[in-house]
C-alpha positions as CSV (number, residue, x, y, z in Angstrom):
1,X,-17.4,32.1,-7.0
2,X,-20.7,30.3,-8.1
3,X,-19.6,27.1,-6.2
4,X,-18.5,28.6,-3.2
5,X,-21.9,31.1,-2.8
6,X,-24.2,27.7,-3.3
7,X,-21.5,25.8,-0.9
8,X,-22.5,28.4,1.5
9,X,-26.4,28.2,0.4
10,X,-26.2,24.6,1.4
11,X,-24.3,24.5,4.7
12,X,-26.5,27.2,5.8
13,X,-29.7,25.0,4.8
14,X,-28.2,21.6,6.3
15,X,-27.3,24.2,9.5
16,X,-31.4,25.2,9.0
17,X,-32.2,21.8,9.0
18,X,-30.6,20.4,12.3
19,X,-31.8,23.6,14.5
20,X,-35.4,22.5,13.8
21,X,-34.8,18.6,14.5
22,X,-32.8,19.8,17.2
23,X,-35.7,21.9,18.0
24,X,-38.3,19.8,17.4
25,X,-36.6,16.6,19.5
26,X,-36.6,18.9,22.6
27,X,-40.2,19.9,22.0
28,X,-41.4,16.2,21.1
29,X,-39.1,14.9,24.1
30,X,-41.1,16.9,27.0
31,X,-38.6,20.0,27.4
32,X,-40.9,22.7,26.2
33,X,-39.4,24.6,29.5
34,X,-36.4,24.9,27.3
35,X,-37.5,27.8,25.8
36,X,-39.2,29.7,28.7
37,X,-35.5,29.2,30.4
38,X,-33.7,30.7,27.7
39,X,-35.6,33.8,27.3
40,X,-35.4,34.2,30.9
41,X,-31.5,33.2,31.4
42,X,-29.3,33.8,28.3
43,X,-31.5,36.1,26.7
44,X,-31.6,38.6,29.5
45,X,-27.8,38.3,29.6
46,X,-27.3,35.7,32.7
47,X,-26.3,32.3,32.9
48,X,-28.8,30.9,35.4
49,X,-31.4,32.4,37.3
50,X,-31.3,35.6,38.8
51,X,-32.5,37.6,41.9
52,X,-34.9,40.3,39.5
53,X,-36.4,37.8,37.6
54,X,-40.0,37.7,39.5
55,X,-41.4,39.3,36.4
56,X,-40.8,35.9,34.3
57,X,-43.2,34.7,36.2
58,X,-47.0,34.6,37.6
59,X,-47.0,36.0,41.1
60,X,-49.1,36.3,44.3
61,X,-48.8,38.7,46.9
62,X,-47.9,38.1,50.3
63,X,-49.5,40.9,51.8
64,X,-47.6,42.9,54.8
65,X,-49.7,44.3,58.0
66,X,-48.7,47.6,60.0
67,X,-45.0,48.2,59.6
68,X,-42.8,47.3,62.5
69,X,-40.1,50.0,61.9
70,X,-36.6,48.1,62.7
71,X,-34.6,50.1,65.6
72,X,-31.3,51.5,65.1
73,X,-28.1,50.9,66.9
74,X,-27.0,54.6,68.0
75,X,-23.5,53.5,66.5
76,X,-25.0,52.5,63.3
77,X,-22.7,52.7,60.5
78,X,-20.4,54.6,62.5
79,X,-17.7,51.6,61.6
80,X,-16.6,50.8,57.8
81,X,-16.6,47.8,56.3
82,X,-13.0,45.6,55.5
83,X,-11.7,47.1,52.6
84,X,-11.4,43.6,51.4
85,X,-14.7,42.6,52.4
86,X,-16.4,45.4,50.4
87,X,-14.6,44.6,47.2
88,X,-15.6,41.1,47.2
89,X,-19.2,42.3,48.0
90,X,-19.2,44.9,45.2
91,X,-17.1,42.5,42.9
92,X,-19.8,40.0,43.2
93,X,-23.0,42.0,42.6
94,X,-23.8,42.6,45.9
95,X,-27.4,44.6,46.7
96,X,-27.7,44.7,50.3
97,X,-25.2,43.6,53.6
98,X,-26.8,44.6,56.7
99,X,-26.4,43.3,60.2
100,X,-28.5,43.5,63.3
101,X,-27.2,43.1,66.6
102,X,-29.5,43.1,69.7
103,X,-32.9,43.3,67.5
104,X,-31.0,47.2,66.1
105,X,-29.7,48.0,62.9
106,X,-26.1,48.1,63.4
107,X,-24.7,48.4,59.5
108,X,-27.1,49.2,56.2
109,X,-25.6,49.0,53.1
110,X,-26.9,48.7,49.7
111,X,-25.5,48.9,46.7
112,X,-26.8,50.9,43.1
113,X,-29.4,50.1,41.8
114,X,-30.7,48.5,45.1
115,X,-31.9,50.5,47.7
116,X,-34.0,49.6,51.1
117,X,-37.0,49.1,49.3
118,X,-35.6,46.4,46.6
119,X,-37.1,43.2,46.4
120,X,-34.8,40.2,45.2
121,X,-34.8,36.7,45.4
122,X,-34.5,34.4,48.4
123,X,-33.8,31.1,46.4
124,X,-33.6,28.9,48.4
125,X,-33.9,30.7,51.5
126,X,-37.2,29.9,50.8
127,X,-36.9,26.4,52.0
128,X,-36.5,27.3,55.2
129,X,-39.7,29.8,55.0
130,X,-41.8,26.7,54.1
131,X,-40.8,24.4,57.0
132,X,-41.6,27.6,59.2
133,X,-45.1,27.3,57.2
134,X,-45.0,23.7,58.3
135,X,-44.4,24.1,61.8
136,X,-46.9,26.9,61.9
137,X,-49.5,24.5,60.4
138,X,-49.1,22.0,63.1
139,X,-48.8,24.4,65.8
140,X,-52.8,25.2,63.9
141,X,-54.2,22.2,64.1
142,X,-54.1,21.9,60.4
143,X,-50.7,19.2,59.8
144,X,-51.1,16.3,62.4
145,X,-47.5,16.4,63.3
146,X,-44.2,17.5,61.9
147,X,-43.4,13.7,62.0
148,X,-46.3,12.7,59.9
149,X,-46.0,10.3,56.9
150,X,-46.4,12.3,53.4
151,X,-49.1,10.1,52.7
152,X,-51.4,11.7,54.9
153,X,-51.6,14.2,52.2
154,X,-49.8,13.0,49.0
155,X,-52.0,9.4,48.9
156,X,-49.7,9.0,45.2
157,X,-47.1,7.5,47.4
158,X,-49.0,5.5,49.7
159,X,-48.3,1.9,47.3
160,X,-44.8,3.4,46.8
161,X,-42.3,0.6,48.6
162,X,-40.1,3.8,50.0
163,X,-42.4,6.7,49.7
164,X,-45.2,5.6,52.3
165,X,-42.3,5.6,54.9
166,X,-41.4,8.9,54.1
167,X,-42.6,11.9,56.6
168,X,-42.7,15.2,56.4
169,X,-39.6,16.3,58.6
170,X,-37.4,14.0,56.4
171,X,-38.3,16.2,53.7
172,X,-37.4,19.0,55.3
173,X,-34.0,17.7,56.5
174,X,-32.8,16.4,53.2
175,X,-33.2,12.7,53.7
176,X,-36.6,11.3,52.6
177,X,-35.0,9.6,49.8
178,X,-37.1,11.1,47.0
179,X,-35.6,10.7,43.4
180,X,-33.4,14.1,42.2
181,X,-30.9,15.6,40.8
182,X,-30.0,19.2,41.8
183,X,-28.4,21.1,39.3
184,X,-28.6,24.9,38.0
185,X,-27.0,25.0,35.3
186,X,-27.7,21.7,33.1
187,X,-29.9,23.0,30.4
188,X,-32.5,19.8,30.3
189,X,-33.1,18.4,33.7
190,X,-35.3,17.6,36.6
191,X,-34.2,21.1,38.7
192,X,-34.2,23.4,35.7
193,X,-38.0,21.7,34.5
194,X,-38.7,22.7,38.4
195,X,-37.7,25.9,38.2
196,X,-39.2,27.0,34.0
197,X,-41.9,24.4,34.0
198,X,-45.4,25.3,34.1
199,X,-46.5,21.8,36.6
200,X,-44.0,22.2,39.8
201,X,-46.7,19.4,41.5
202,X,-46.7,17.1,38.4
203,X,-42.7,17.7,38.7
204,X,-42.0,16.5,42.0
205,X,-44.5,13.6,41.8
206,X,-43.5,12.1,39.0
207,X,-40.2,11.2,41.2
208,X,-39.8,8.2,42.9
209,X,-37.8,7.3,46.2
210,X,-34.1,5.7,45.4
211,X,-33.5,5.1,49.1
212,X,-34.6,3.9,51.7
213,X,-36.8,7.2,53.7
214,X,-34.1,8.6,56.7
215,X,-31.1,6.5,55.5
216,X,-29.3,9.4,53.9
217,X,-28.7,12.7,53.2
218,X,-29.1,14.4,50.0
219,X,-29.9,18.2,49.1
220,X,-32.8,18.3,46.9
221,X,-35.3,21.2,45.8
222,X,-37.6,18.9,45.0
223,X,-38.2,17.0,48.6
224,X,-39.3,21.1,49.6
225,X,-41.4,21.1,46.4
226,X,-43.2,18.1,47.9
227,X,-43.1,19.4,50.7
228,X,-45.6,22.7,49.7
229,X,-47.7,20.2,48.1
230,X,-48.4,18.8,51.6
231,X,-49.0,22.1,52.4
232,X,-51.4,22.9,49.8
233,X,-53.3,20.0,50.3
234,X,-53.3,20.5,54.4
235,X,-54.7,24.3,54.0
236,X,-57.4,23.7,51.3
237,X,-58.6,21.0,53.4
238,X,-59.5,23.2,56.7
239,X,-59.8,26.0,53.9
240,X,-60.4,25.6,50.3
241,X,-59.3,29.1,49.4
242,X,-56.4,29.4,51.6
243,X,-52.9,29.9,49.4
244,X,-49.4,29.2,50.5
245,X,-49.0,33.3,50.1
246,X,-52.0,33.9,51.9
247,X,-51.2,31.6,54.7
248,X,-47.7,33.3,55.1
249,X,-48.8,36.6,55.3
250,X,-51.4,35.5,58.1
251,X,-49.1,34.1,59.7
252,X,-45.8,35.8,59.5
253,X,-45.6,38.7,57.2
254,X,-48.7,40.6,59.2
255,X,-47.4,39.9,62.7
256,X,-44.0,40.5,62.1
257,X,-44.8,43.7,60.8
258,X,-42.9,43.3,57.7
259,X,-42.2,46.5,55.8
260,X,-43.2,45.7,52.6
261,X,-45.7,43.0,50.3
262,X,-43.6,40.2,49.2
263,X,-44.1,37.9,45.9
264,X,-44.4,34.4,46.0
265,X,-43.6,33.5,42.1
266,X,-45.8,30.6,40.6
267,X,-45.2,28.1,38.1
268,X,-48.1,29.3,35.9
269,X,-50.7,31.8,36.7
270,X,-53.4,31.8,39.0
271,X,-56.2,31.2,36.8
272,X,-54.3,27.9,35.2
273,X,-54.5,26.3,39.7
274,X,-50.5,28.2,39.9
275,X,-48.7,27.2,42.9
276,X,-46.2,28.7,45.0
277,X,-42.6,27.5,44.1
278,X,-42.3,26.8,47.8
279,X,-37.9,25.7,47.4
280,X,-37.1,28.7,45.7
281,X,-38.9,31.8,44.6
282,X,-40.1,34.2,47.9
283,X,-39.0,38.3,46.4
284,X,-38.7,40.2,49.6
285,X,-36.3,43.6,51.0
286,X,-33.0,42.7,52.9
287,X,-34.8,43.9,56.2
288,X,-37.4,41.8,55.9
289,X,-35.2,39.0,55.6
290,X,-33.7,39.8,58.4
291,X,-36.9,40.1,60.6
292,X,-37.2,36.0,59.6
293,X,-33.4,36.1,61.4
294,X,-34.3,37.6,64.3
295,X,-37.4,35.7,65.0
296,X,-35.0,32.3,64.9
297,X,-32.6,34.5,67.5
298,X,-35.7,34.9,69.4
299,X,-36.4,31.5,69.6
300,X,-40.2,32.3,67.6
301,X,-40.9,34.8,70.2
302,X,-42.3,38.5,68.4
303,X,-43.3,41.5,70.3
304,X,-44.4,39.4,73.6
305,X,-46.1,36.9,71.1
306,X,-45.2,33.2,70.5
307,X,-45.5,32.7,66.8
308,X,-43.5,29.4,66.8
309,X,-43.1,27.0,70.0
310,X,-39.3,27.5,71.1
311,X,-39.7,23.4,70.8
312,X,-39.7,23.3,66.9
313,X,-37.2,26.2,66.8
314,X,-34.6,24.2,68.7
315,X,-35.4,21.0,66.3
316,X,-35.0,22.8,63.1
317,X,-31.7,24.2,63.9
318,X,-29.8,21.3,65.1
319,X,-27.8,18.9,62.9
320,X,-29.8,16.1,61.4
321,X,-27.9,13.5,59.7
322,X,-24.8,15.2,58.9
323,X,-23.2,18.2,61.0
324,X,-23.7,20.8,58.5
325,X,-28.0,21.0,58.2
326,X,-30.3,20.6,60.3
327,X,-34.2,20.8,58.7
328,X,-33.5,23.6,55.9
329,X,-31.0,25.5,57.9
330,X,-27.0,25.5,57.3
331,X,-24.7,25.6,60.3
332,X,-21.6,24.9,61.7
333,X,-21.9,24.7,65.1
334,X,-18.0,24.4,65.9
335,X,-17.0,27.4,64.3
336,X,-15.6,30.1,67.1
337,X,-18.5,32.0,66.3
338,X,-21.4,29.3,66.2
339,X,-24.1,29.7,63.8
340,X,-26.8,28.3,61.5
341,X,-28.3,30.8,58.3
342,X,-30.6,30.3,55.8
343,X,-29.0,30.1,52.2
344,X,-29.9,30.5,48.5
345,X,-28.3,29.9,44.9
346,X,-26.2,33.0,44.2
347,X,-25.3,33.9,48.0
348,X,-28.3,34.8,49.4
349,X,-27.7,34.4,53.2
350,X,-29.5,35.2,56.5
351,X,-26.7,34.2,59.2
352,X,-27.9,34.2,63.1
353,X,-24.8,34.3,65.4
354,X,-26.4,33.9,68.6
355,X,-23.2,33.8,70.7
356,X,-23.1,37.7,69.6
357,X,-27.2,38.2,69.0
358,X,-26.5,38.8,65.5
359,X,-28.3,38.3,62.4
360,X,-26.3,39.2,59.1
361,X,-28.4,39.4,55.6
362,X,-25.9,39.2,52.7
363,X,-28.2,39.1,48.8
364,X,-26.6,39.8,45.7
365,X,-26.3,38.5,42.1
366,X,-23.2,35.8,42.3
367,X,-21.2,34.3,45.4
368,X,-18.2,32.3,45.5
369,X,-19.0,28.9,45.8
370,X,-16.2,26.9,44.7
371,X,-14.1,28.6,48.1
372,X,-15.0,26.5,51.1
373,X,-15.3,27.4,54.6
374,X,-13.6,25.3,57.5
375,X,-15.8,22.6,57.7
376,X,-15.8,21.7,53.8
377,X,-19.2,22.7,53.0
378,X,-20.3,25.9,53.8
379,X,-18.6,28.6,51.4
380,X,-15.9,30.5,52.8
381,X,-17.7,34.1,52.0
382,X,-20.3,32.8,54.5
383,X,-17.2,33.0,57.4
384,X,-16.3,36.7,56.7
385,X,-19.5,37.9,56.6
386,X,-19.7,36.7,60.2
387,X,-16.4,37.6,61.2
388,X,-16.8,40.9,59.9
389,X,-20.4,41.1,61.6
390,X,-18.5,40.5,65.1
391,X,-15.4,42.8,64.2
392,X,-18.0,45.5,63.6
393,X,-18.8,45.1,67.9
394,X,-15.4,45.3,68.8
């Protein structure tokens, strides 16, 4: 009994032993973000990261104006969902499905604990928020063009034999050739350091180009990192003060008459410099959301104003180098019912149909992403919410 209780004593010990090397190489090795992405991921009881997880974070407001109440469709909700449909959306976490058709609510759903007033994560809907930004910023004087090399703001690349080549819409369409590896789920790597990290700039910088700048395609969070540290640098240099949030809500979130204050999370707080984590991390209601649909089905026209020329609308949304994305915006434009949608990790999805004048918002906790769509890319969920979308007019 002695033997086998100091047996125990000592594997326990040697056990000690290589959870503090263990420890100690991923500290030494650069991957203090480890920890913050445990705590935030595993310890909370998920796997990756999640749409209520703003409060891991440092935040900044993106202050709404004078609500814009959205109309409703007089035969709102007057048709039920699939049966099938809703199961899936209930079996995968769903909060909110809505769909607007015409600029009217035409179905509102939402899900317990969510409710119209619940803010969750875009993900990577984001993305396509901060090429809007972009294109705002050129339409104001304040980015040269959307064609402009990076280096007229991020000078690091200007000796860089790729990176100097590099512009600003490449970025945006997934094709600059900057150096990454998108993953969510590896525990110590380039996308999960972007996403825990406390330096999102010092992140995306340290990467180098691998291609040649417009020669391929290749989804990356970090090229729309880099791309809000263009950004950045373009608004402090009309306006030192001016933030990323601050700059959306002057320029969307007020005149769109958003309902409520989003959150932009940061990579560390505002007194440490924070920045916006421009590829991911906007916390917004499912209406709002759908306001940024309608203003794409409206070509960047809002209540008799043009926030965005039509011009840099009709770029954004049509394929770049492969058929499926355009510059941050999915689509399949051979589907019976055409249509391009934002999209973010999990299934968060605003979907424009503009055969139909729809705009769908699906956000929830998990999607089904292994199930493809017709054209091989796109998830197949992202097909029945727009088929049930249109079944709901007939």
């Amino acid at each position: 009994m002695g033997n086998s209780v100091k047996r125990l004593q000592q594997w326990g010990g040697g056990v000690a032993i290589l959870l503090l090397v263990g420890a100690l190489a991923i500290q030494l090795g650069g991957h203090g973000y480890f920890w913050r992405a445990l705590a935030a991921t595993y310890l909370q009881g998920h796997a990756t990261a999640h749409i209520d997880d703003a409060s891991n974070f440092a935040q900044r407001v993106i202050q709404a104006g004078v609500d814009q109440p959205w109309p409703e469709d007089p035969k709102k909700n007057q048709k039920s969902l699939d049966p099938a449909l809703l199961a899936q959306l209930q079996q995968h976490g769903t909060a909110a499905f809505l769909v607007a058709h015409q600029g009217a609510i035409l179905h509102e759903q939402y899900f317990a604990p969510y409710n119209a007033s619940s803010r969750t994560n875009s993900f990577s809907m984001a993305k396509t928020i901060t090429t809007l930004q972009v294109g705002l910023a050129v339409q104001q004087g304040l980015i040269s063009s959307f064609d402009a090399p990076i280096t007229e703001q991020i000078p690091e690349y200007a000796q860089d034999p790729r990176g100097h080549k590099a512009t600003v819409a490449q970025l945006s369409a997934m094709k600059s050739g900057h150096d990454w590896t998108e993953n969510y789920y590896l525990p110590l790597n380039v996308t999960t350091e972007l996403y825990f990290g406390r330096d999102a700039q010092d992140v995306v910088l340290r990467q180098g180009f691998e291609r040649e700048p417009g020669s391929a395609y290749e989804y990356s969070s970090g090229s729309t990192q880099l791309l809000g540290v263009f950004l950045k640098r373009a608004l402090a240099a009309k306006e030192p003060a001016l933030t990323l949030s601050e700059h959306l809500s002057r320029s969307l979130w007020k005149p769109m008459g958003m309902s409520h204050d989003a959150i932009y999370t940061l990579d560390r707080p505002e007194t440490e410099g924070g920045m916006e984590r421009t590829y991911c991390c906007i916390f917004a209601t499912a209406k709002d959301y759908a306001r940024i649909g309608q203003l794409f089905l409206q070509d960047g026209q809002w209540q008799g104003q043009n926030l965005i020329d039509k011009a840099f609308m009709e770029r954004i949304r049509k394929p770049d180098l492969v058929p499926f994305y355009g510059h941050s915006l999915w689509m399949d434009w051979q589907y019976k019912h055409p249509f391009y949608s934002l999209q973010g990790h999990q299934g968060q999805y605003v979907i424009v149909v503009p055969s139909k004048q729809l705009v769908v918002v699906r956000v929830g906790q998990f999607r089904n992403k292994k199930e493809k769509g017709p054209n091989g890319v796109i998830p197949a969920e992202v097909y029945r919410y727009v088929d049930q979308a249109v079944a709901l007019l007939e």
